[in-house]
C-alpha positions in Angstrom: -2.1 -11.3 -57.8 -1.1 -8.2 -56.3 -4.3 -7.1 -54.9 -4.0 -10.5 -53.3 -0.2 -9.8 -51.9 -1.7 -6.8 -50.9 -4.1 -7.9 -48.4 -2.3 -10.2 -47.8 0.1 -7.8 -46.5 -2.6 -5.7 -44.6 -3.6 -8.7 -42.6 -0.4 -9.9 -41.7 0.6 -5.9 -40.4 -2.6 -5.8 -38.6 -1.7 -9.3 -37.0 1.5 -8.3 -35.8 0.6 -5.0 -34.5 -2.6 -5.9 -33.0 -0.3 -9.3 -31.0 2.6 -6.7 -30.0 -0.1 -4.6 -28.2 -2.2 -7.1 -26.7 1.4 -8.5 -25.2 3.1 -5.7 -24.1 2.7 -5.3 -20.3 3.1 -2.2 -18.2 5.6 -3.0 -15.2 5.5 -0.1 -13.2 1.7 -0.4 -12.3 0.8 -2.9 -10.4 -3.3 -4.0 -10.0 -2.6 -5.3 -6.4 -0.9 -2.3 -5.5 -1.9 0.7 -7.6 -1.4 3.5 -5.4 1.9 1.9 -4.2 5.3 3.9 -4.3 8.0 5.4 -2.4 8.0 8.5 -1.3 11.0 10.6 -0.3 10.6 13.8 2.1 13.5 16.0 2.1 13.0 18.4 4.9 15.1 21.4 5.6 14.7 22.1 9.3 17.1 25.5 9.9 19.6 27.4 8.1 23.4 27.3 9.3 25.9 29.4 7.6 26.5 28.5 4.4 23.9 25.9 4.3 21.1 24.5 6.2 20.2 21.1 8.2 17.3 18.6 6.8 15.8 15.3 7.6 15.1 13.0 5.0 12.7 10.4 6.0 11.8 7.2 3.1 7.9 6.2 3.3 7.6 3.3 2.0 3.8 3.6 1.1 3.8 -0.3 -1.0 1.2 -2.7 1.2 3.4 -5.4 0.1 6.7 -4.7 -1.1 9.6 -4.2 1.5 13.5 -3.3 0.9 15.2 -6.2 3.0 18.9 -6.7 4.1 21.3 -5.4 2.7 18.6 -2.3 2.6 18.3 0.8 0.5 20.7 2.8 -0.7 20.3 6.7 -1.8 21.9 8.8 -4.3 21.6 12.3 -6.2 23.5 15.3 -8.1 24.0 18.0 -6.5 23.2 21.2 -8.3 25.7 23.6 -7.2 28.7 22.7 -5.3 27.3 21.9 -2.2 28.7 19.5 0.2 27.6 17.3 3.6 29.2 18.4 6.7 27.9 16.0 9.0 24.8 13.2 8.9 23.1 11.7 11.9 21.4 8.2 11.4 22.8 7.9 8.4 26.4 8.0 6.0 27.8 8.5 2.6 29.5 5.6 1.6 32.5 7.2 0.0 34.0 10.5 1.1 35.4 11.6 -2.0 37.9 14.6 -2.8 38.0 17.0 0.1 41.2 18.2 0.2 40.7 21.8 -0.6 39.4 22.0 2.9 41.2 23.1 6.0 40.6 22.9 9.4 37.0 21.4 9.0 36.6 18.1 6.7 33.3 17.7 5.1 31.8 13.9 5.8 31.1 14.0 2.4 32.5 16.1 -0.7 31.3 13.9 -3.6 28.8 15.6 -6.8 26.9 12.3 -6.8 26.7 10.9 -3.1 24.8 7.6 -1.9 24.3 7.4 1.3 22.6 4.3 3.5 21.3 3.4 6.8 22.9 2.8 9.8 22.8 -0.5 11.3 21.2 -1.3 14.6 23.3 -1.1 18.1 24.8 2.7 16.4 25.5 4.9 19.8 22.7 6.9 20.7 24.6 10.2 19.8 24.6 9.0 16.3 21.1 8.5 15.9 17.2 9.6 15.0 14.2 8.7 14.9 13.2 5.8 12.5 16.7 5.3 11.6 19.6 2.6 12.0 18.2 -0.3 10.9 20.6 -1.7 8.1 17.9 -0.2 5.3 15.6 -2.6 6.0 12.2 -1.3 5.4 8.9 -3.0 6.5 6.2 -3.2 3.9 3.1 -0.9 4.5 0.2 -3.3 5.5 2.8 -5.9 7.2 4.3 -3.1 9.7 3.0 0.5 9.1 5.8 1.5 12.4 8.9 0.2 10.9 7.6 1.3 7.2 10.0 4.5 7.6 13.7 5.4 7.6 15.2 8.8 8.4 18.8 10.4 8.4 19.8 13.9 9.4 22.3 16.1 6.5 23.7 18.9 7.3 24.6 20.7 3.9 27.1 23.5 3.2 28.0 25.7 0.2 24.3 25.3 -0.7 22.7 29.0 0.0 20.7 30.2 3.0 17.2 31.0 1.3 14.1 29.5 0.4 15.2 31.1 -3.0 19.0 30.1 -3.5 18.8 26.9 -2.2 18.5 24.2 -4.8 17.3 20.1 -5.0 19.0 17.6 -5.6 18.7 15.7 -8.5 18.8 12.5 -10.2 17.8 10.8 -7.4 18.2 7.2 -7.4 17.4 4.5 -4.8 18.7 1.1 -4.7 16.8 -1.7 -3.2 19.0 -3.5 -2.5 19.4 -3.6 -5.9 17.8 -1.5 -9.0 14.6 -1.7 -9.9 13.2 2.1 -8.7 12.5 4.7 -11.4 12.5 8.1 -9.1 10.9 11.2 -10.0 12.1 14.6 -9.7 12.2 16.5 -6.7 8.6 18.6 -6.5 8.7 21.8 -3.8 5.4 20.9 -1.5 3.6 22.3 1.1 6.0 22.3 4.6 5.9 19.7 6.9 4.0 19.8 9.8 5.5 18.3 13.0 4.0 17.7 16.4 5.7 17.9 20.0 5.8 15.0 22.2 3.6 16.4 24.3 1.4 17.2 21.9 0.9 20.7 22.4 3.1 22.1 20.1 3.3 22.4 16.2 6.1 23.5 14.0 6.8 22.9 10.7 9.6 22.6 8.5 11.3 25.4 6.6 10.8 24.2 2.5 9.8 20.8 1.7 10.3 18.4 -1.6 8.9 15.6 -2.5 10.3 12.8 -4.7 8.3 9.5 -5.7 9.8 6.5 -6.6 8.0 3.5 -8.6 9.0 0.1 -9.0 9.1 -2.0 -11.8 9.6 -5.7 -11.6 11.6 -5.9 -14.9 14.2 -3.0 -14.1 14.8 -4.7 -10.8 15.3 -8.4 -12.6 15.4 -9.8 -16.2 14.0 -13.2 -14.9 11.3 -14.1 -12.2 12.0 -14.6 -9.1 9.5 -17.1 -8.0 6.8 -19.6 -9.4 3.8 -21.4 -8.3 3.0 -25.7 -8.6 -0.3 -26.9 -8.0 -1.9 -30.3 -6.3 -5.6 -31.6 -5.3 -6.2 -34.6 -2.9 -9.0 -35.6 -6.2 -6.1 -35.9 -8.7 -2.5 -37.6 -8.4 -0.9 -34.9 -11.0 1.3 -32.9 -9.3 1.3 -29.9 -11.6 5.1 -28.9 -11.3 6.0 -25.0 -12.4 6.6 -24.3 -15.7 9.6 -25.3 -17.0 12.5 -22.9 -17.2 10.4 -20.2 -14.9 13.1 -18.5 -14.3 15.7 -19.2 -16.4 17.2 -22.5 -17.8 20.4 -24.5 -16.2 21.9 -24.3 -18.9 21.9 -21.2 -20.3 24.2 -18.0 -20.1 22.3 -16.4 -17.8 23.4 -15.4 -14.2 22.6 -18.3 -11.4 24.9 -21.2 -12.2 22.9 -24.2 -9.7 24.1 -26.6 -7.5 23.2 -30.1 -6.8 21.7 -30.7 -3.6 23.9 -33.8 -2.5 27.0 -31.8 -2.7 25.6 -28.6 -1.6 27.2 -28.6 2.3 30.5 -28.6 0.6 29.9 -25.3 -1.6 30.8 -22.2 0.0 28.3 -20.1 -0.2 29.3 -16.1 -1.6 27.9 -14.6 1.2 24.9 -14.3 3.7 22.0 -12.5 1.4 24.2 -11.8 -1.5 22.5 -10.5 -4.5 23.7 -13.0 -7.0 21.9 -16.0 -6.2 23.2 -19.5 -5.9 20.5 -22.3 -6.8 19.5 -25.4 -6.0 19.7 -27.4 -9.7 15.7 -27.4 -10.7 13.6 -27.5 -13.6 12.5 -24.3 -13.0 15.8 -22.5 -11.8 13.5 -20.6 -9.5 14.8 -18.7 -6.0 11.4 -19.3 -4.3 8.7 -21.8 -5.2 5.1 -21.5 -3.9 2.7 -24.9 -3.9 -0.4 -24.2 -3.6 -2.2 -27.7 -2.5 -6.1 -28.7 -1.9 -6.1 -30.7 0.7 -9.5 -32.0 2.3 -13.0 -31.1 1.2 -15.2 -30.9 4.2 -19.3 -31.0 4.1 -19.7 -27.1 4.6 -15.6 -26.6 4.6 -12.4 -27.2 2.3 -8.6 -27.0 3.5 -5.9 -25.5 1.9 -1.7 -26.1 2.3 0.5 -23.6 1.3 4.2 -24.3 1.2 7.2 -21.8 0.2 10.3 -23.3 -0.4 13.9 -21.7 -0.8 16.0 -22.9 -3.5 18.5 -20.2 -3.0 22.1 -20.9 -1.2 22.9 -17.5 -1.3 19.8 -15.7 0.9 17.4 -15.8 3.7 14.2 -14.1 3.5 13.7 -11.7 6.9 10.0 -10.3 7.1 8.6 -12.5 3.9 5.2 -12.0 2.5 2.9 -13.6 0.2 0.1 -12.4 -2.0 -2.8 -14.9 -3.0 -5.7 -13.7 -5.5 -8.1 -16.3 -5.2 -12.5 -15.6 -5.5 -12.8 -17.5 -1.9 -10.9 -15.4 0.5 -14.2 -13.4 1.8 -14.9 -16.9 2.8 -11.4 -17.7 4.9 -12.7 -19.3 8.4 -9.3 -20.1 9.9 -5.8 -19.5 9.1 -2.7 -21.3 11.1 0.8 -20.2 11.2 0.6 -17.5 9.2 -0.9 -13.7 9.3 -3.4 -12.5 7.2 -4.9 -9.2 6.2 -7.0 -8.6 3.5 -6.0 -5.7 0.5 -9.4 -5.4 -1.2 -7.2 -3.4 -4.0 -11.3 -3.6 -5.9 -12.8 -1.5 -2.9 -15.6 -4.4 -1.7 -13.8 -7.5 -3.8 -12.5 -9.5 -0.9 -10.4 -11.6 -3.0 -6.7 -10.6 -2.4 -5.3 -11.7 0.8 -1.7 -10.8 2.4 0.3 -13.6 4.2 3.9 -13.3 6.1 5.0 -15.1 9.3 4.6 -15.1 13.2 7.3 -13.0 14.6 9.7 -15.2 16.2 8.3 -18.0 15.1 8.1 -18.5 11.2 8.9 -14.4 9.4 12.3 -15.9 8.6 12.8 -18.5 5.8 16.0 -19.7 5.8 18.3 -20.3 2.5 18.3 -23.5 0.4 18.5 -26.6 3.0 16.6 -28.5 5.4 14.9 -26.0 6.6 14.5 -23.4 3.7 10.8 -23.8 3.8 7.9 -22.5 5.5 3.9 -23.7 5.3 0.2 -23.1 6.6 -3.2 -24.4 6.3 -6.1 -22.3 5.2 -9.7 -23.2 6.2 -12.3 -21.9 3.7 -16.1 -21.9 4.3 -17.8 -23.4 1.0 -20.5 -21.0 -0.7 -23.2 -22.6 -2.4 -23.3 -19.8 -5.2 -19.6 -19.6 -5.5 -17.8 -22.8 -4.5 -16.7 -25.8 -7.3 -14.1 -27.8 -7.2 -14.5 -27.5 -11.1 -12.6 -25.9 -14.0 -9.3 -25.0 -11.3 -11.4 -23.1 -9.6 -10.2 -23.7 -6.3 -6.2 -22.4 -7.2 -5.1 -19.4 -7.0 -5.4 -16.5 -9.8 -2.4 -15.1 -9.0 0.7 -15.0 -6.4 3.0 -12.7 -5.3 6.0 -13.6 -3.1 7.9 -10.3 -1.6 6.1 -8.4 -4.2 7.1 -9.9 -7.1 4.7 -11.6 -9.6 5.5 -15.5 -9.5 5.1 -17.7 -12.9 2.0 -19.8 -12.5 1.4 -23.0 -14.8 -0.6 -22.6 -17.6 -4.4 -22.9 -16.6 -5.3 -26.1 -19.0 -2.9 -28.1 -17.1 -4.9 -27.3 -13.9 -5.8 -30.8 -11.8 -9.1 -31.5 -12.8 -12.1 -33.8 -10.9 -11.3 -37.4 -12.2 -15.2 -37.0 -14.2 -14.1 -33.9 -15.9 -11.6 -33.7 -18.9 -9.5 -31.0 -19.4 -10.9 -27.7 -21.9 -8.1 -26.5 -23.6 -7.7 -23.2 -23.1 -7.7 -21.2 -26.7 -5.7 -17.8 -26.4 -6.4 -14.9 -28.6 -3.4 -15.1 -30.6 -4.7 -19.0 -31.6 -8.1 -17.3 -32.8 -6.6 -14.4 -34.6 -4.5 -16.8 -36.4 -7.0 -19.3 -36.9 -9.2 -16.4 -38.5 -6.5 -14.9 -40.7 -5.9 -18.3 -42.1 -9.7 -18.3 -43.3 -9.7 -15.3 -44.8 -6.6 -16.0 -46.5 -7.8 -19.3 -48.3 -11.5 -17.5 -48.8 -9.5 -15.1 -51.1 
């Protein structure tokens, strides 16, 4: 008896562990994206009196992941007791305690300041370059020009030498909202700056470096998005997953709203981070369906449709990621732009989507018109193309750079002569075999 208790015990201990580990995720990384991050420059330019005068330019280096409206926000320690004099393109949000200063105030005497971006139409006097946009931040592969944002410090009480003057630290950045895990500041090789007319070069002074990662978890307990499916061959209508993002009923942030008495709710504000929902099964923001259309003789059609279910926010400079084995085979595209990642060097299966500028980049909040769609036009491959086992949906969607929930695959719309093949997950065999063993002992 206790020799059976006792393997009994080392099989249940090597089921739990070996689940945990087979269902624990890692965040940060991203497959799509796995060179993808933020990088902060910090780049002190000259030395004044007690201090010297940097420019601290964001690079956002993530093909897909933007910081929109209300934009980023930036804070550190200081080390010593160092203060900001004066900024250009940017400003600390609080002042804080300078009144042991005369004459002169500081713009900023705080140990721990945040400081954002300036919005657009700031005088010319105030400004740089790459600067005063409200924080807003294009995504990499979208916009490579507006993918940068810069401010000008002046610092005092900091030292005058490459060998007194200190980092900051602690840096965190807020995009809007949390979600970035930043490094520590790492002393690099100087800049290297060009003239205008290009026959110059300088470089800066000392140079650090801070990288900043994101992680989908830290920046939300819940999804933000998830993914139903349809096929012209099958009248399901695969609806997402119930509770996707949280349930109506449950304690969570997001209390929902019923659509017929939704234009007599005030909303809490325009692109307010607490979201306010349209009532839904799946208490999802943003819901992507993905439906097969028309099959063609040497061609099959695609509609994609993302729709807003959030009162609270309007999506400026929206993109879409779509894994799917056909897109080295995408013919046409309408209404949208496209641009392939390849994040598996010659694998053209990852595609990036966003809007026409002027004409469909901006989806507006929950409503009428809180949706945007396209058509995609695939050639068929013999070796590749089926209609077969779900093949023709997507593997995987991203909507602003965050994974969306997609059904589970054996609920899929299959062709009307095929029957569904359950899908059996690891845990279901590991279970099944641990139940054998257990009555062959």
């Amino acid at each position: 008896m206790n020799i059976l208790f006792s393997r009994f015990s080392f099989l249940l201990l090597f089921l739990c562990s070996w689940t945990s580990f087979t269902f624990t995720t890692t965040e940060a990384y991203d497959a799509l994206d796995p060179y993808g991050n933020i990088t902060i420059k910090w780049d002190i330019m000259s030395w004044t009196g007690d201090g010297y005068v940097a420019v601290v330019t964001i690079f956002n280096f993530q093909q897909y992941r933007h910081i929109e409206a209300p934009g980023w926000q930036l804070g550190w320690s200081w080390m010593k007791k160092e203060v900001i004099w004066s900024m250009v393109g940017g400003q600390a949000t609080e002042q804080g305690d300078c009144s042991k200063f005369k004459g002169n105030i500081p713009h900023c005497c705080k140990k721990t300041p945040a400081i954002v971006d300036l919005l657009p139409g700031t005088p010319y006097n105030q400004q740089i370059s790459n600067c005063c946009r409200g924080g807003v931040i294009s995504a990499w592969a979208q916009d490579p020009a507006t993918a940068i944002s810069s401010f000008q410090i002046s610092v005092g009480q900091s030292g005058t030498t490459n060998t007194t003057v200190r980092a900051p630290r602690n840096i965190t950045l807020k995009a809007p909202g949390p979600g970035y895990t930043c490094g520590p500041a790492k002393l690099v090789k100087p800049s290297r700056f060009i003239s205008a007319d290009k026959r110059r070069k300088t470089q800066s002074l000392l140079t650090w470096n801070i990288t900043c990662t994101y992680s989908q978890f830290l920046a939300r307990k819940t999804p933000t998005c998830c993914v139903s499916l349809s096929a012209f061959y099958n009248e399901t209508i695969v609806p997402c997953p119930t509770c996707s993002c949280g349930c109506q009923n449950s304690s969570q942030a997001g209390t929902c709203v019923d659509p017929k008495i939704a234009s007599v709710v005030p909303a809490l504000g325009k692109n307010n981070l607490e979201p306010l929902l349209q009532c839904t099964q799946h208490m999802c923001p943003i819901r992507v369906h993905w439906h097969v259309k028309t099959s063609y003789k040497e061609y099959w059609r695609v509609k994609v449709a993302i729709t807003n279910f959030n009162y609270n926010m309007n999506y400026s400079q929206w993109n879409l990621v779509v894994q799917h084995p056909n897109f080295d085979n995408l013919t046409q595209l309408f209404s949208f732009n496209y641009k392939p990642l390849n994040p598996y060097l010659n694998i053209n299966d990852t595609a990036m989507l966003w809007g026409i500028k002027f004409y469909n980049d901006f989806l507006s909040q929950a409503g009428p018109v809180g949706n945007v769609q396209s058509e995609l036009l695939f050639q068929k491959n013999p070796l590749e193309f089926t209609f077969e086992k779900g093949w023709a949906f997507p593997r995987r969607i991203y909507f602003n750079g965050d994974n969306c929930v997609m059904p589970p695959p054996d609920s899929y719309p299959w062709l009307p002569n095929a029957s569904p093949n359950i899908a059996t997950s690891p845990f279901v065999i590991l279970l099944i075999t641990f139940l054998s063993v257990l009555i062959l002992m």
